[in-house]
N, C-alpha and C positions, 0 to 999 in steps of 0.2 A: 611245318614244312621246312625241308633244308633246303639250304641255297644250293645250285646246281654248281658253284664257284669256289665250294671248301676240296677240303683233298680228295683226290680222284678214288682212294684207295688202292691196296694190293689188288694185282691181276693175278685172278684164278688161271689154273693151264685152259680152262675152255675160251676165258678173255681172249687169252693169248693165242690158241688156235683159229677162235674166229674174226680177232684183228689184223693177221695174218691173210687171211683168206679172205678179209673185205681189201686189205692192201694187193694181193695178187688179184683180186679179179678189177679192179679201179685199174689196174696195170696194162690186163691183159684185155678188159672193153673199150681202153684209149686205143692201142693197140689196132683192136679189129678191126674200130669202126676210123682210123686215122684216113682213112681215104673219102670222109663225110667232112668234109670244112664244119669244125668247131660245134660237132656234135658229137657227144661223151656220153658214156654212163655216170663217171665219176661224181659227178654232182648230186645225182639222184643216190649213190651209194653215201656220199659222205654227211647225204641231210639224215639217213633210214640208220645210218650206223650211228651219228651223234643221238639220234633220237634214244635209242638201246643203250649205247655205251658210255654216253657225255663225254666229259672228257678225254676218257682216256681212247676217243678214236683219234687222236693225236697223234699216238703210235701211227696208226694204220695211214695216215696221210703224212706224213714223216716218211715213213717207210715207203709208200708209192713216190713220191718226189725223189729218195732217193735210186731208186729204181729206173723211175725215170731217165735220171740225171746217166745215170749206169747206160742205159741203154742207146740215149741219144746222145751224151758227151756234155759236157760242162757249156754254157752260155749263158747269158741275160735274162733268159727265158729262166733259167734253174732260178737262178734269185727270185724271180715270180714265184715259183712254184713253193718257194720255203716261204713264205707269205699267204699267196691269195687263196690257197686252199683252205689253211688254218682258219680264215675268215669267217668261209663258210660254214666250218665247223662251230666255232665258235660264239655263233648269230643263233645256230640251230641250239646249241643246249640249255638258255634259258627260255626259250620257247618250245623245247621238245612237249611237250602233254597236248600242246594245241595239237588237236587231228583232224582237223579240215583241210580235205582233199585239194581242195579249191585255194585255201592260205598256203598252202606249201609248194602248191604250180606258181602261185604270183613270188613265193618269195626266190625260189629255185630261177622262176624266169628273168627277175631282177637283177640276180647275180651274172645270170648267164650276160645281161646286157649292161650292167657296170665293171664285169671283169675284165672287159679293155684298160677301163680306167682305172684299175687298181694296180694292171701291168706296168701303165704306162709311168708311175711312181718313181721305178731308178732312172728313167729317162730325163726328168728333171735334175739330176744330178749331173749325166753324161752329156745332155745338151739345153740345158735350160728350159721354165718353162713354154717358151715357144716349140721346142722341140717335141717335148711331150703333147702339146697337146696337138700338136698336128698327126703324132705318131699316134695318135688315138682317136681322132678323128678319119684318121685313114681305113682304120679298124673295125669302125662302125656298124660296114655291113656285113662282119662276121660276130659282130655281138650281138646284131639281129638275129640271125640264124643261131647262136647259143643261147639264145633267149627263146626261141619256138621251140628248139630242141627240148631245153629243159625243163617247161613248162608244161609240153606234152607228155617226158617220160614221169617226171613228177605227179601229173595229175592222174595218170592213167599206170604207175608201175609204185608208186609211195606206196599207199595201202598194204600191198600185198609183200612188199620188200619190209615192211619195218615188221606185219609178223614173223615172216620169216623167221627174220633177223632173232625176234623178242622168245621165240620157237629155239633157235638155236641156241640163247643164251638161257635159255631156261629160267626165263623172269615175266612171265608172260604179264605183262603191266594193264 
């Protein structure tokens, strides 16, 4: 068995197309749903793409942050975003084979409710930690709500997103 941690390898143009189109639609379901407080598709894209791609959906959340970043303008928040993503990604690809519907709502829903606290990280630089953690404590009850969010899209949208996904790359695992 190889470690999910050696080199990503070359990306094929289909890589490339569909890391592409997991970064524009992570974009464009922030986007839609931006007027739901701290409920995303992103999370449930970037557990279904790490599960297919491993590493190298990197790219694809790279590329959505910087998008982001594009679209809403530079702030505190963008430093989050070149971090707390990658987290998720990267929590997901040595455990991508687990397929229990059920382990991936608890893990999805766990981030959704420590991703305050993973925010609140440069804020301990900008105001010590008293500052942070008040600023994360403030937070709370919208990591609530990220945490139902993504524990629901997770349990009830994983399944069906990561064939997709395993369909479009043409690796059906």
């Amino acid at each position: 068995m190889s470690s999910p941690w050696k080199r990503a390898g070359k990306l094929s143009p289909r890589d490339i197309a569909c890391l592409g189109l997991l970064a524009a639609m992570m974009v464009s379901g922030q986007v839609a749903m931006a007027s739901i407080p701290n409920i995303e598709p992103v999370s449930l894209i970037i557990i279904a793409g790490s599960m297919v791609f491993g590493r190298k959906m990197l790219l694809a959340v790279y590329a959505f942050a910087a998008a982001e970043i594009f679209i809403y303008g530079p702030g505190l928040w963008a430093v989050n975003y070149l971090y707390v993503w990658a987290v998720l990604c990267l929590v997901t690809v040595p455990l991508r084979n687990i397929k229990g519907r059920l382990f991936w709502a608890v893990v999805s829903g766990f981030y959704g409710l420590f991703f305050g606290l993973l925010c609140a990280i440069p804020y301990i630089f900008i105001s010590g930690i008293a500052g942070a953690v008040g600023w994360y404590i403030k937070g709370i009850p919208f990591d609530i709500l990220h945490c139902g969010g993504n524990f629901a899209m997770a349990f009830f949208l994983l399944p069906a997103c990561r064939r997709l996904l395993e369909r479009l790359r043409g690796s059906e695992n």
